[in-house]
Steps between C-alpha positions, in 0.01 A plus 500: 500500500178601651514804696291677812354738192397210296321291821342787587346493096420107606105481420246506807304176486101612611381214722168514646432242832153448695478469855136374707415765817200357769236714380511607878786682514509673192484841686782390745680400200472836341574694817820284520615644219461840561815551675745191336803484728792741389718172484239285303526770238861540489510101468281450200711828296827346627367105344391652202122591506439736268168698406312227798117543512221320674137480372202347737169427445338546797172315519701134495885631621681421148829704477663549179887543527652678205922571473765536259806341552815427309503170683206415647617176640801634683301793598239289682786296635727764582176687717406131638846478661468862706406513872291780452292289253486234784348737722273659249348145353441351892272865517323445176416174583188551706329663186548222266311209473619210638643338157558835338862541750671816441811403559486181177666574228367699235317345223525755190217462262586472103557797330361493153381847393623804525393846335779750543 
């Protein structure tokens, strides 16, 4: 019998995603983020996001995604389901390149190395 102790022992998978900003709005972008909606950050705790980063390199508007996740496939699709994810993605969108959506699904690079 597994119990709430023992899932909470449940190893954190690291995943690491990319996302493409317009070089244009890379300032927007970051001002965006300086004040994440209250609700936003209650959603991604409540699906699961654990230890969630984002890296950019600003001279061509790549973002590096980094979480940990016991799940990371019913996290993203537990946070995809949310209104308040609705509402933040349809914001987002206007700093994104047009085939770089926000609101796709994640794609989680392969994790191969790791130096505890």
């Amino acid at each position: 019998m597994t119990t709430v102790a023992d899932a909470d022992k449940a190893e954190l998978h690291r995943v690491c995603f990319l996302l493409k900003l317009r070089p244009d709005r890379v300032q927007d972008y970051l001002a965006a983020h300086e004040h994440v909606w209250p609700d936003m950050l209650d959603a991604l705790r409540d699906t699961g996001w654990k230890n969630y980063s984002l890296f950019l390199r600003p001279e061509d508007g790549l973002v590096v995604g980094y979480v940990e996740s016991k799940d990371p496939a019913a996290m993203t699709a537990a946070m995809s389901a949310t209104d308040v994810d609705a509402r933040w993605q349809r914001n987002m969108a206007e700093y994104f390149e047009p085939a770089a959506r926000p609101d796709a699904p994640l794609e989680f690079l392969t994790h191969y190395f790791h130096l505890p």
